[in-house]
KESE-39293 format. One record per atom (N, C-alpha, C): x, y, z; chain. Coordinates in steps of 0.1 Angstrom, whole numbers, plus 5000, padded with zeros to 4 digits. Example, Ala and Ser with C-alpha at 12.3 -4.5 7.8 and 13.67 -1.06 7.14 Angstrom:
! KESE-39293
    c1    c2    c3  chaine
  5132  4943  5078       A
  5123  4955  5078       A
  5132  4967  5078       A
  5128  4978  5071       A
  5137  4989  5071       A
  5129  5000  5079       A
! end
This chain:
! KESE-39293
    c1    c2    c3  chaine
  1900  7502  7257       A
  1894  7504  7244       A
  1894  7519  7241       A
  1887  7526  7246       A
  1889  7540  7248       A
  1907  7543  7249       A
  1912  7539  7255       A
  1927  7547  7254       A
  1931  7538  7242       A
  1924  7529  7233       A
  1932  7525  7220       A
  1927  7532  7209       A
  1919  7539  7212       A
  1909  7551  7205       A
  1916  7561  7204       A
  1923  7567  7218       A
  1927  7579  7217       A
  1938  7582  7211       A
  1949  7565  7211       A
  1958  7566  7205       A
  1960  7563  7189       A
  1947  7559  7183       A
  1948  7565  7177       A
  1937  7567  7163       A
  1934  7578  7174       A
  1931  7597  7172       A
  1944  7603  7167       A
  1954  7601  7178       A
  1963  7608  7178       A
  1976  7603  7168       A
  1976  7591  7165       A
  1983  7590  7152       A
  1979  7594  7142       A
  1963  7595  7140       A
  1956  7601  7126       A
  1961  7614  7125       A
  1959  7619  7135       A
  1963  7632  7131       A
  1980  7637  7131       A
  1983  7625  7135       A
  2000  7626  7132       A
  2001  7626  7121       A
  1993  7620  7111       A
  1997  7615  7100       A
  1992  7624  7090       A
  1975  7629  7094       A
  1973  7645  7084       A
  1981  7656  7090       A
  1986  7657  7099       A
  1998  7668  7104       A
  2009  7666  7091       A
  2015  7658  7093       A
  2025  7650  7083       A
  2025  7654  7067       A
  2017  7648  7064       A
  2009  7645  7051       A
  2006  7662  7044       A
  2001  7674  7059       A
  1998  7684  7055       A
  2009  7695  7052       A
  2018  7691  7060       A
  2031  7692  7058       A
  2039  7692  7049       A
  2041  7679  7044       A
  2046  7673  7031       A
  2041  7681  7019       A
  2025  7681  7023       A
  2021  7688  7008       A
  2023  7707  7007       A
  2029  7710  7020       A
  2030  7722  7021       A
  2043  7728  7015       A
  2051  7718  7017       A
  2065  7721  7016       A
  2064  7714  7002       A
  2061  7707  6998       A
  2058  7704  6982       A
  2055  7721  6974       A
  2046  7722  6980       A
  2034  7734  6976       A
  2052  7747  6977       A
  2055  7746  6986       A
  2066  7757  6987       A
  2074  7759  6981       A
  2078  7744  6976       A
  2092  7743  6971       A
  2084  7743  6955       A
  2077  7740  6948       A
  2070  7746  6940       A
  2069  7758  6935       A
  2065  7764  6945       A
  2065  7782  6941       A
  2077  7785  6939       A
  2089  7780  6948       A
  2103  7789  6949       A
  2108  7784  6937       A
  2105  7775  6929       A
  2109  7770  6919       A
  2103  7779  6904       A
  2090  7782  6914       A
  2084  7789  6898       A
  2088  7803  6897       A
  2090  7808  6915       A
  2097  7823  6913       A
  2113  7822  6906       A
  2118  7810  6909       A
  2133  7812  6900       A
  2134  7813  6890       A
  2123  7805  6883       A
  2121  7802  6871       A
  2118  7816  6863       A
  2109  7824  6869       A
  2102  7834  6865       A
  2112  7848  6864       A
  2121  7844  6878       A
  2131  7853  6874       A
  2140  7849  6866       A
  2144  7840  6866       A
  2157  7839  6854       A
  2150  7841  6840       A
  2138  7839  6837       A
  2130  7844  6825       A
  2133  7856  6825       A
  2128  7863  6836       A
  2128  7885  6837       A
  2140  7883  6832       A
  2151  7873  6842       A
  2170  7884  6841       A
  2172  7880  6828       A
  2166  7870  6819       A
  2175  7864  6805       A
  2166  7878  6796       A
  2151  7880  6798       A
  2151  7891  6792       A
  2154  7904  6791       A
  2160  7908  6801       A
  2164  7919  6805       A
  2174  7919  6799       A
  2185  7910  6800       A
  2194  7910  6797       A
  2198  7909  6783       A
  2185  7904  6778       A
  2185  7905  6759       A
  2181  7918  6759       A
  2174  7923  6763       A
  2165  7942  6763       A
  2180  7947  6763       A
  2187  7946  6772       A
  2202  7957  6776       A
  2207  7955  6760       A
  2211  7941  6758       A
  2218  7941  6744       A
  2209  7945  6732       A
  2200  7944  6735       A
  2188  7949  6723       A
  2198  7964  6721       A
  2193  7971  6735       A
  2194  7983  6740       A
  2206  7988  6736       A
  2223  7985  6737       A
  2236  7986  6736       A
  2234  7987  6720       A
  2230  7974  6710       A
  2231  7973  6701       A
  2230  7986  6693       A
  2211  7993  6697       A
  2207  8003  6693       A
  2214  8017  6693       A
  2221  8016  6708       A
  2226  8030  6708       A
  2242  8029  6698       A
  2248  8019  6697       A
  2259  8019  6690       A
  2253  8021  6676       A
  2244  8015  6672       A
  2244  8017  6659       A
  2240  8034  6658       A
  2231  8040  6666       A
  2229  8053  6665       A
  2240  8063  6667       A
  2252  8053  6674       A
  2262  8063  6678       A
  2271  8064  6666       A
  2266  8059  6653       A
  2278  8056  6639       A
  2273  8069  6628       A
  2280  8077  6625       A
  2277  8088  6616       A
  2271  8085  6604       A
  2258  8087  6600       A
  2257  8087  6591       A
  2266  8088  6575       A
  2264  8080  6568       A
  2273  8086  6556       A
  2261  8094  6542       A
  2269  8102  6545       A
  2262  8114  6531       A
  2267  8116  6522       A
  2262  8113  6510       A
  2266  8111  6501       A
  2264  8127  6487       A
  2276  8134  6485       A
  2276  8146  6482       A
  2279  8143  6466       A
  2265  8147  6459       A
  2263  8148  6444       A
  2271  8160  6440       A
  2283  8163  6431       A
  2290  8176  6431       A
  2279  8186  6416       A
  2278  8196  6422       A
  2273  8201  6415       A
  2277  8205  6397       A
  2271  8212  6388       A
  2274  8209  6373       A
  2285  8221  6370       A
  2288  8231  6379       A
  2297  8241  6381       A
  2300  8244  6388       A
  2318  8248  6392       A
  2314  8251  6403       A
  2335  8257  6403       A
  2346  8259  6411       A
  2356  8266  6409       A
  2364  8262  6402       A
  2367  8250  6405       A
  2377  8241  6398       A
  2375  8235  6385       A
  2362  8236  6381       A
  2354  8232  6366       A
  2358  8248  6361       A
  2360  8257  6362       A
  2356  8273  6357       A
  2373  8271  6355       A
  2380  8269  6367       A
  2395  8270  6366       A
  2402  8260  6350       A
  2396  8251  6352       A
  2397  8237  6336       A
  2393  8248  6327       A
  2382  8251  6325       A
  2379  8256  6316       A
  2390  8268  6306       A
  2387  8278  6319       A
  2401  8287  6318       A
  2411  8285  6309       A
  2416  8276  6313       A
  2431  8270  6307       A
  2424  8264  6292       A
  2413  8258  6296       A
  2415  8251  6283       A
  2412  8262  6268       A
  2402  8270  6270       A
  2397  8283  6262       A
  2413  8289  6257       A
  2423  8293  6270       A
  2432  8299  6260       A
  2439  8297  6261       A
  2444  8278  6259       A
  2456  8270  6253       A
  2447  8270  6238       A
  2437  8269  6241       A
  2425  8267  6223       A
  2428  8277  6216       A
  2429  8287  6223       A
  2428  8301  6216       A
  2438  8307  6211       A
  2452  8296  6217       A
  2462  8298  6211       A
  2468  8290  6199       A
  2460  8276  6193       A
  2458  8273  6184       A
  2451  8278  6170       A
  2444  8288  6177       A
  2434  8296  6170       A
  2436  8310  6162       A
  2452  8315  6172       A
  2461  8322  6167       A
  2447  8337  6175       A
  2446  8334  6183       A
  2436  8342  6189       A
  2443  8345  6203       A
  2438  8358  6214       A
  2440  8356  6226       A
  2431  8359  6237       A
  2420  8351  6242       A
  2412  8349  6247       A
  2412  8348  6261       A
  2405  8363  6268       A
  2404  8364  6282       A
  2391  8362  6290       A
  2393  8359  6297       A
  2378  8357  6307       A
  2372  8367  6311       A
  2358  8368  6315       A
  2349  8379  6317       A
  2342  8379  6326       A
  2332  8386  6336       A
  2325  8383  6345       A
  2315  8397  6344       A
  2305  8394  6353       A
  2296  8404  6355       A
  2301  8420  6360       A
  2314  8411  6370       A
  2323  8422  6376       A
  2333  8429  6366       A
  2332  8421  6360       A
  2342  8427  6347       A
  2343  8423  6334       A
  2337  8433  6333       A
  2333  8436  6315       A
  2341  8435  6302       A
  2338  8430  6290       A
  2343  8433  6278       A
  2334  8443  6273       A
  2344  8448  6265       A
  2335  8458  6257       A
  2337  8457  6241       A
  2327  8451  6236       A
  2321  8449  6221       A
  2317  8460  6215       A
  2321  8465  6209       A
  2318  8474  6202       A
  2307  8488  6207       A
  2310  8491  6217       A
  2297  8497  6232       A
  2293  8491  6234       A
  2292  8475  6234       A
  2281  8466  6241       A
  2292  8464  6256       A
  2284  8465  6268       A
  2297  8459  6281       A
  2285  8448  6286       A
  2298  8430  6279       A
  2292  8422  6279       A
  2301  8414  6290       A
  2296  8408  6297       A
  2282  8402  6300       A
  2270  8413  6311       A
  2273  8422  6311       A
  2261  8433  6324       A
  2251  8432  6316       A
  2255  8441  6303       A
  2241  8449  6299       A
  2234  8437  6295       A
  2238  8420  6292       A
  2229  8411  6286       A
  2218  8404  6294       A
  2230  8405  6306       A
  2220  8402  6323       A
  2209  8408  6327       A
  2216  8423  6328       A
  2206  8434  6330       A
  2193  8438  6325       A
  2196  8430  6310       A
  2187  8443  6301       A
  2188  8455  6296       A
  2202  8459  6301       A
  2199  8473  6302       A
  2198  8478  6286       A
  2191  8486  6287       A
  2185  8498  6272       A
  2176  8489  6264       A
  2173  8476  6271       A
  2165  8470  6260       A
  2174  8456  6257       A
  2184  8452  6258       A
  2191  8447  6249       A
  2188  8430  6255       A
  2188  8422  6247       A
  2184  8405  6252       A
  2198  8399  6243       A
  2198  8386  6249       A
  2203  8378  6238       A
  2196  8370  6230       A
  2196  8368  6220       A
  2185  8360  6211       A
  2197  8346  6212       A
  2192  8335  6212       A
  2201  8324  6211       A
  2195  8312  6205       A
  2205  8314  6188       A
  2199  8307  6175       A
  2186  8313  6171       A
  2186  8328  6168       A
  2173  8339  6170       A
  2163  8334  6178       A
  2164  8330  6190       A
  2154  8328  6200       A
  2160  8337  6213       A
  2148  8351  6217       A
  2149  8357  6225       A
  2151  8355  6240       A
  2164  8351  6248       A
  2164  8344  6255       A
  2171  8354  6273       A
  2165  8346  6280       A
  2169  8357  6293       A
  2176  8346  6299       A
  2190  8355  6302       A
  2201  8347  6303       A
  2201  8349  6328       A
  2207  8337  6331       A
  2210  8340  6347       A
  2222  8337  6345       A
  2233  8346  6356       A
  2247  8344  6360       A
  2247  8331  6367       A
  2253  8322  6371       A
  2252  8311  6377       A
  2262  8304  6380       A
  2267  8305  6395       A
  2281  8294  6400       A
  2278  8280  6402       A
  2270  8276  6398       A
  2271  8259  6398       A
  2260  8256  6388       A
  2254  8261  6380       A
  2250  8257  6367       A
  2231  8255  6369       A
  2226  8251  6384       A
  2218  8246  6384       A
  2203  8254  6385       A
  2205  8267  6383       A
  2194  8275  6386       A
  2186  8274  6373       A
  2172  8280  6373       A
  2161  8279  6363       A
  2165  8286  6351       A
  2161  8283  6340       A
  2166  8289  6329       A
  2175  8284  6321       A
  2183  8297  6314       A
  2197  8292  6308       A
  2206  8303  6321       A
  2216  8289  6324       A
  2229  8293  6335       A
  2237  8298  6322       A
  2243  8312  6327       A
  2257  8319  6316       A
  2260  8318  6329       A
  2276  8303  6328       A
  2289  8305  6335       A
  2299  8309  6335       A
  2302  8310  6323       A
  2317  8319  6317       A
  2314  8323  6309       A
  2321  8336  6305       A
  2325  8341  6293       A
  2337  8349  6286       A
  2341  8344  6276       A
  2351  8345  6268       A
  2354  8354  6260       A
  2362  8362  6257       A
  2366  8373  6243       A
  2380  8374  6239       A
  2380  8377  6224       A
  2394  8379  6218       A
  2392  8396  6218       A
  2380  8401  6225       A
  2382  8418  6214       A
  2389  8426  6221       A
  2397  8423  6232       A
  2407  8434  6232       A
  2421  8429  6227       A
  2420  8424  6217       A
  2431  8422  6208       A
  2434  8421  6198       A
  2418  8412  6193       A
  2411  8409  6174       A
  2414  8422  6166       A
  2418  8423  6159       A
  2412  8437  6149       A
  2399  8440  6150       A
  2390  8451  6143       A
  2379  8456  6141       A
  2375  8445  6131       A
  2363  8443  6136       A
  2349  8434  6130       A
  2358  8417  6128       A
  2363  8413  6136       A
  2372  8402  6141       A
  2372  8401  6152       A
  2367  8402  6161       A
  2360  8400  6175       A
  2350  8391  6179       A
  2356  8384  6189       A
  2341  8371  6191       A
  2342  8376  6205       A
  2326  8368  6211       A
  2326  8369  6225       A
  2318  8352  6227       A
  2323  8348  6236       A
  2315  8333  6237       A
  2312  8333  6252       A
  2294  8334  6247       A
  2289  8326  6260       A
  2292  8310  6265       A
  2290  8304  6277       A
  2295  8291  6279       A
  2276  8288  6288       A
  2270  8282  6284       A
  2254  8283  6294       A
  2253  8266  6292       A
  2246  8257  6306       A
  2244  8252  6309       A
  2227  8255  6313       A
  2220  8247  6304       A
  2206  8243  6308       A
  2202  8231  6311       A
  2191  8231  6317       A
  2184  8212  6324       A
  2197  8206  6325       A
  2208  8210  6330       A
  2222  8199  6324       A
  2229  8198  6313       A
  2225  8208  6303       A
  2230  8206  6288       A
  2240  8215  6284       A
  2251  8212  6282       A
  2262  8224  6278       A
  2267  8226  6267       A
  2262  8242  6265       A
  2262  8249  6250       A
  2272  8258  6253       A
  2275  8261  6239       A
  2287  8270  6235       A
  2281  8280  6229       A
  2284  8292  6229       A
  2277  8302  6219       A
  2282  8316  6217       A
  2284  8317  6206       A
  2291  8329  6198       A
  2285  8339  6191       A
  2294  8353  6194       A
  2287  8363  6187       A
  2299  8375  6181       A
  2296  8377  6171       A
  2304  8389  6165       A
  2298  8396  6159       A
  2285  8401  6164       A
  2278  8411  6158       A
  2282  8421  6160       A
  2285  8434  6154       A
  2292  8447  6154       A
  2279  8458  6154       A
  2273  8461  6152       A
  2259  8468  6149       A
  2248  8463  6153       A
  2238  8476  6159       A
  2230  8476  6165       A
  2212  8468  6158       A
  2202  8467  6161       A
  2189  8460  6153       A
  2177  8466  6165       A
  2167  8471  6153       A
  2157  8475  6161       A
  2151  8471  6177       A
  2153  8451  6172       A
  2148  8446  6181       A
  2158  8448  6194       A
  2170  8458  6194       A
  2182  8455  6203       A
  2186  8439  6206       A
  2184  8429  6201       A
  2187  8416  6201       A
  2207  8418  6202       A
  2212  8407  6206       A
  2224  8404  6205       A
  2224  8390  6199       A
  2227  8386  6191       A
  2223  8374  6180       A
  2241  8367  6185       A
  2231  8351  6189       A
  2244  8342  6196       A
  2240  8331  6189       A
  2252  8327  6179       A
  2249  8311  6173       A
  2254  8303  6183       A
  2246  8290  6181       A
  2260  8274  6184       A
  2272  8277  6180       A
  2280  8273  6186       A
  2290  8276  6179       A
  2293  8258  6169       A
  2303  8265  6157       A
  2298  8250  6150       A
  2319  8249  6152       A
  2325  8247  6166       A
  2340  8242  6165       A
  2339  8232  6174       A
  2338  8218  6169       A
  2334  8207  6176       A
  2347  8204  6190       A
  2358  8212  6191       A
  2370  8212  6196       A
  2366  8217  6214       A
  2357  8228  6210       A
  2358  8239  6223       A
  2340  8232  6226       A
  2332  8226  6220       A
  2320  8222  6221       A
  2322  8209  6232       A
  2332  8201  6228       A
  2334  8191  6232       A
  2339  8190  6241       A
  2352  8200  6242       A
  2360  8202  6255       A
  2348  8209  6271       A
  2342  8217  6270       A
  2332  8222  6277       A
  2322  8213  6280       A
  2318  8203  6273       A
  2310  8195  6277       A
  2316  8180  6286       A
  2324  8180  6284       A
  2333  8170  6292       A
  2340  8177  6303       A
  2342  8189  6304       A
  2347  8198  6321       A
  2329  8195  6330       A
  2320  8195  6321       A
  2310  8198  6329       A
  2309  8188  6333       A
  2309  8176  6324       A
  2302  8162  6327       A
  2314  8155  6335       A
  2326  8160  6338       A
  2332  8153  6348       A
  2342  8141  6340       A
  2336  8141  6324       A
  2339  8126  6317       A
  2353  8132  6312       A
  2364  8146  6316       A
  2374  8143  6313       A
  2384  8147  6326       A
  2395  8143  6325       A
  2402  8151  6336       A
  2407  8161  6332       A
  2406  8168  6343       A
  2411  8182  6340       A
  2423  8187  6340       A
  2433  8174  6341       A
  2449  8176  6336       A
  2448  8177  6323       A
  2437  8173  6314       A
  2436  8168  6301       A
  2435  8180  6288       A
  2429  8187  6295       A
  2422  8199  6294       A
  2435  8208  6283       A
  2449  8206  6290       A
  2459  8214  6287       A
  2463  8208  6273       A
  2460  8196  6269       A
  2467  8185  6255       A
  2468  8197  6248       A
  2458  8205  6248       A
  2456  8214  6236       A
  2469  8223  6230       A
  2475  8227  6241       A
  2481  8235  6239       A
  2496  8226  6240       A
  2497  8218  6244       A
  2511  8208  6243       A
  2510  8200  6228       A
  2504  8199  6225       A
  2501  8194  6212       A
  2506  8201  6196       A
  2496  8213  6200       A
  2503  8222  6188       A
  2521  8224  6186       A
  2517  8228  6169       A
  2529  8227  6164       A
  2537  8240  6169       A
  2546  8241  6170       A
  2557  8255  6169       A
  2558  8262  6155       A
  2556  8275  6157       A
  2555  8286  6146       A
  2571  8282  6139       A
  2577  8283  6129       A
  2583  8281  6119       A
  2581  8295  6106       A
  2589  8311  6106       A
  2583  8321  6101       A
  2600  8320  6088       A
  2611  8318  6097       A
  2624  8320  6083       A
  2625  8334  6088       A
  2630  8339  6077       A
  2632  8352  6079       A
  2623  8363  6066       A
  2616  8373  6070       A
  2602  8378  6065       A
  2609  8395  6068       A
  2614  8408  6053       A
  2617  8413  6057       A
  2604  8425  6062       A
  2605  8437  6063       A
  2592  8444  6067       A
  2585  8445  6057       A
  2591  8454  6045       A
  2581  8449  6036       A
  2572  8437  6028       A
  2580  8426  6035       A
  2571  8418  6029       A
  2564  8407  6039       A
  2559  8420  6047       A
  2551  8410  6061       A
  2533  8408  6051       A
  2532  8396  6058       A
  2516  8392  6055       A
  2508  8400  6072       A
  2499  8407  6066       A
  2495  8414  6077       A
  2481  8409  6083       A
  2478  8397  6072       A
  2464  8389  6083       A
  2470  8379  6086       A
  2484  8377  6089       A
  2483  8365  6099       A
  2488  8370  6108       A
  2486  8368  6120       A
  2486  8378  6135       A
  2499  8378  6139       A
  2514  8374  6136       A
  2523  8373  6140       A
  2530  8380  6132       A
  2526  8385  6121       A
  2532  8391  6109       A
  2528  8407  6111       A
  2513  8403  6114       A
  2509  8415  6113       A
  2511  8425  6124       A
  2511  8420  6134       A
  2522  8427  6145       A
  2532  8432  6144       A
  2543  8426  6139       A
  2555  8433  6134       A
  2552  8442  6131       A
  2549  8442  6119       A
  2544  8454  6107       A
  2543  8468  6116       A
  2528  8464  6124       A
  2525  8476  6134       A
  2537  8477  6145       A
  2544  8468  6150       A
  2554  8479  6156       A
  2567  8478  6147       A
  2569  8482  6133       A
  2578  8485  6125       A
  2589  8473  6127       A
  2588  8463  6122       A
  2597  8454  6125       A
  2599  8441  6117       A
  2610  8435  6109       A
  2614  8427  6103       A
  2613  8416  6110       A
  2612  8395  6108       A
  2612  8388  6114       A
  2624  8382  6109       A
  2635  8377  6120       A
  2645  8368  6115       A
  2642  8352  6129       A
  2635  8340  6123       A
  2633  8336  6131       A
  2639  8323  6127       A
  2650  8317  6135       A
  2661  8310  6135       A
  2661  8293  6138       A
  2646  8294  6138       A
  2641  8280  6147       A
  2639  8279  6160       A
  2648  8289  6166       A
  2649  8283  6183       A
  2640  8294  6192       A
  2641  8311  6183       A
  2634  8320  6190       A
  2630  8330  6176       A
  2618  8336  6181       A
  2616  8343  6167       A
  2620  8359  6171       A
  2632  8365  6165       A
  2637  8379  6164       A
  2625  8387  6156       A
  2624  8399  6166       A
  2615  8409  6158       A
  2630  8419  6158       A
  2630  8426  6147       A
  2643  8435  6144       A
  2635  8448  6137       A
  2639  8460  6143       A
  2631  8469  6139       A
  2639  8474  6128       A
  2627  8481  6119       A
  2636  8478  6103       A
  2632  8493  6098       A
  2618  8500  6107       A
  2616  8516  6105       A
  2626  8524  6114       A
  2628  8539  6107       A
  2639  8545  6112       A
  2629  8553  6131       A
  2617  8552  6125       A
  2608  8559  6138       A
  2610  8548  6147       A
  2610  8534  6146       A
  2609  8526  6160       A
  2621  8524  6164       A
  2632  8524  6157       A
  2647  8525  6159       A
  2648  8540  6172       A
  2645  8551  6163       A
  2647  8558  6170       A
  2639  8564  6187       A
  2629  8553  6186       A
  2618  8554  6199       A
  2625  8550  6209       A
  2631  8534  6200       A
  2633  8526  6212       A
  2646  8529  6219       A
  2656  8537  6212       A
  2669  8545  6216       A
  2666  8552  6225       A
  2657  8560  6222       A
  2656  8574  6232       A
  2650  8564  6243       A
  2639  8557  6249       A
  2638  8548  6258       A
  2652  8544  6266       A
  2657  8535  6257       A
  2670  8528  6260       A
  2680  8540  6270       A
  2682  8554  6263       A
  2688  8565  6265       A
  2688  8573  6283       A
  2676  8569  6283       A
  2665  8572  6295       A
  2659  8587  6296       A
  2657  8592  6277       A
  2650  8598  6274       A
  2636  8602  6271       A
  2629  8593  6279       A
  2613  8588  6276       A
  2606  8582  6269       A
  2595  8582  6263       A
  2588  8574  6255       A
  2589  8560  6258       A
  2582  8561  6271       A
  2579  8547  6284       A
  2566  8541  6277       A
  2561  8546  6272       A
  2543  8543  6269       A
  2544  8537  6255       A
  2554  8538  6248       A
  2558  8533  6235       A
  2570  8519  6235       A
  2576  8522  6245       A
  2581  8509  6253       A
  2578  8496  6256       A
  2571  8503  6264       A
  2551  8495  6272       A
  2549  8491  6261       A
  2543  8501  6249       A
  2533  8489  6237       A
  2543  8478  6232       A
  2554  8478  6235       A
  2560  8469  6230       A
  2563  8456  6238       A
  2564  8458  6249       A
  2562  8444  6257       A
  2553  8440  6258       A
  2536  8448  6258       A
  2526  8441  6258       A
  2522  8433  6236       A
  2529  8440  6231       A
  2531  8433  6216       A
  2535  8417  6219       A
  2552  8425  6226       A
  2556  8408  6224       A
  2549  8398  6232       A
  2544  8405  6244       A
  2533  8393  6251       A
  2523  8386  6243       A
  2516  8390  6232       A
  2508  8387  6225       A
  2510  8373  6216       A
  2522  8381  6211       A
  2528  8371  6199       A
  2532  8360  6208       A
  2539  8360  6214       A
  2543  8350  6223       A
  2534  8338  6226       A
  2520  8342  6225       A
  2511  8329  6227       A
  2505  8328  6216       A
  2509  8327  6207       A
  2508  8325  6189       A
  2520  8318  6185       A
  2530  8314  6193       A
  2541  8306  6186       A
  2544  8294  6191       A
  2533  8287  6198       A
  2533  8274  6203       A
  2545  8268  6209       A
  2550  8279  6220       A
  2557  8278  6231       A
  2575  8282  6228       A
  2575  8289  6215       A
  2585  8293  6211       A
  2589  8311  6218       A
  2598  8315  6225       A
  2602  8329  6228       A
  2602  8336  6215       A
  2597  8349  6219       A
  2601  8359  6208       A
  2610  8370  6217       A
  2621  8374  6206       A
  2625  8387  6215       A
  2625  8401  6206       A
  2628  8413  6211       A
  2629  8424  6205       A
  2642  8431  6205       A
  2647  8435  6192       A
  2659  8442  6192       A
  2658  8454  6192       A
  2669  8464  6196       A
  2670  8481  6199       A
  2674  8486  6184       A
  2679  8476  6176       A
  2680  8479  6163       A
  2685  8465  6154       A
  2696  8469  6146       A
  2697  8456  6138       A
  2699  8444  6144       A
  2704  8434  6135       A
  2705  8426  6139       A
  2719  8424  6148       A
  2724  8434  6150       A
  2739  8436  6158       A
  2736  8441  6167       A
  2721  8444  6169       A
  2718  8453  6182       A
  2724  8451  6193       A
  2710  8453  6206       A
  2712  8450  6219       A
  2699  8447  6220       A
  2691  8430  6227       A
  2683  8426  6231       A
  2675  8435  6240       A
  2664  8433  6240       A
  2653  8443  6250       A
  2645  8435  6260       A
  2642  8427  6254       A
  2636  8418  6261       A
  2627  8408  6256       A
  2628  8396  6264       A
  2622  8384  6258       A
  2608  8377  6264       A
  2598  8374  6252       A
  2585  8372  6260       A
  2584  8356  6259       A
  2579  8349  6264       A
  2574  8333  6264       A
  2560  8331  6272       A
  2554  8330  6261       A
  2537  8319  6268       A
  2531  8330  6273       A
  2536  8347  6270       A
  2527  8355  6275       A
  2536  8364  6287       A
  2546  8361  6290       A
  2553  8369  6299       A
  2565  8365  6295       A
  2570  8381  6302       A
  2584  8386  6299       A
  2593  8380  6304       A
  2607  8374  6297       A
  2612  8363  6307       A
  2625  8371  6309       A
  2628  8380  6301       A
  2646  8388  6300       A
  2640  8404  6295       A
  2646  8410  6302       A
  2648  8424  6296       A
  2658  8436  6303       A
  2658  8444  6295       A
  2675  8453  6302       A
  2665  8471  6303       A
! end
């Protein structure tokens, strides 16, 4: 009885041995299941973190794009302009050069644009009689009124026929403005209207605003008609129209044929200047005025050559000007 006791004692505890076992390795295989589990959670996040991660730096590694507003002035707007002022100016029967702070026109003793900048002696621009203080300005956008260009006929106009035109851009707004005041005023004011030529108002405001191309700019001067004069002898030159009245001043008849306009000198003093020149007897400086003449005229005849004879019409050619330069001469 006793040894059927002991045996089983000894199965009991075979059996919580067993049992303790079973639940241990249950218990084990449990955890190793929750650590897999737990890791493959970490590696799947990790592994989303890396691509998070990759994503971020690529997208940071992509340059920015910046987006460049072009300013309301600036080379290539000044260069349109340029051209367009004096193809205009040559419809205008005018010849119109550009001006800077660096380099001056001179109005009548006024040297414009410095002394308007400056102030100097007192002097302002009044603009539409409103006393106004003008800034120089390469892209238009500074406080104030911006003066970007400026324009003159006066080293060419006759006396009290002289313009000078401001070109000023304010808050964005582009004005034109003109002056031919000759004479001084207590207030030293320089008096600048609007200008009222809807041509050169329009054209300026469209170089600024971008709304034309700047191939376009040139129609002006492709458009116009070609001078048509016949033949005009010296005495009977018209001396306010600027083509005529050039002749006149360097002594000279027009025989103009349709294809080029002949100046034929018709005084016995320009005959004999241009001989002695020709001769290689001097009077270079009287020479000179005459190729810078015919340069003149030249952009007054809507793309027609002028040339100049050493005397009649049997002469000997001197030389030929087109659009402003000299294309032939001996």
């Amino acid at each position: 009885m006793k040894r059927r006791a002991i045996i089983l004692l000894a199965m009991s505890s075979f059996l919580l041995v067993g049992c303790s076992s079973k639940e241990k390795d249950t218990q084990e295989s449990s955890t190793a299941e929750s650590k897999q589990a737990v890791t493959t959670e970490s590696s799947e996040k990790e592994v989303a973190t890396s691509s998070d991660r990759s994503e971020d730096t690529s997208a940071s590694s992509e340059t920015p794009k910046v987006e460049v507003e072009e300013s309301l002035w600036n080379q290539e707007k000044a260069k349109a302009l340029n051209e367009f002022v004096v193809n205009w100016g040559k419809t205008m029967k005018q010849t119109y050069r550009e001006y800077t702070p660096d380099s001056n026109v001179d109005l009548y003793g006024l040297t414009l644009p410095r002394t308007i900048l400056t102030n100097k002696d007192g002097w302002r621009a009044a603009l539409d009689e409103v006393p106004t203080d003008l800034v120089w300005s390469y892209d238009g956008e500074q406080a104030g009124v911006n003066l970007v260009a400026v324009f003159s006929d006066a080293d060419t106009q006759p006396y009290l026929e002289k313009h000078v035109y401001f070109f000023t851009i304010q808050a964005g707004t582009p004005k034109v403005y003109v002056t031919t005041q000759n004479q001084g005023n207590e207030h030293n004011y320089l008096y600048f209207r609007e200008t009222e030529n809807n041509e050169l108002k329009t054209g300026f405001a469209e170089i600024v605003t971008g709304a034309k191309n700047f191939a376009e700019v040139k129609k002006t001067s492709e458009n116009q008609t070609q001078v048509y004069l016949g033949t005009i002898d010296y005495k009977d030159l018209d001396t306010s129209d600027f083509i005529q009245g050039k002749a006149r001043w360097m002594g000279c008849s027009i025989e103009d044929d349709g294809e080029i306009i002949n100046f034929i000198p018709a005084m016995s003093a320009t005959v004999q200047n241009l001989q002695l020149f020709i001769s290689g007897n001097g009077n270079e400086e009287y020479y000179n005025d005459f190729l810078e003449a015919a340069k003149e005229v030249s952009l007054h005849t809507g793309g027609k050559p002028v040339s100049i004879w050493s005397r009649g019409g049997d002469g000997e050619m001197l030389i030929t000007a087109k659009d402003g330069l000299i294309t032939y001469g001996e």
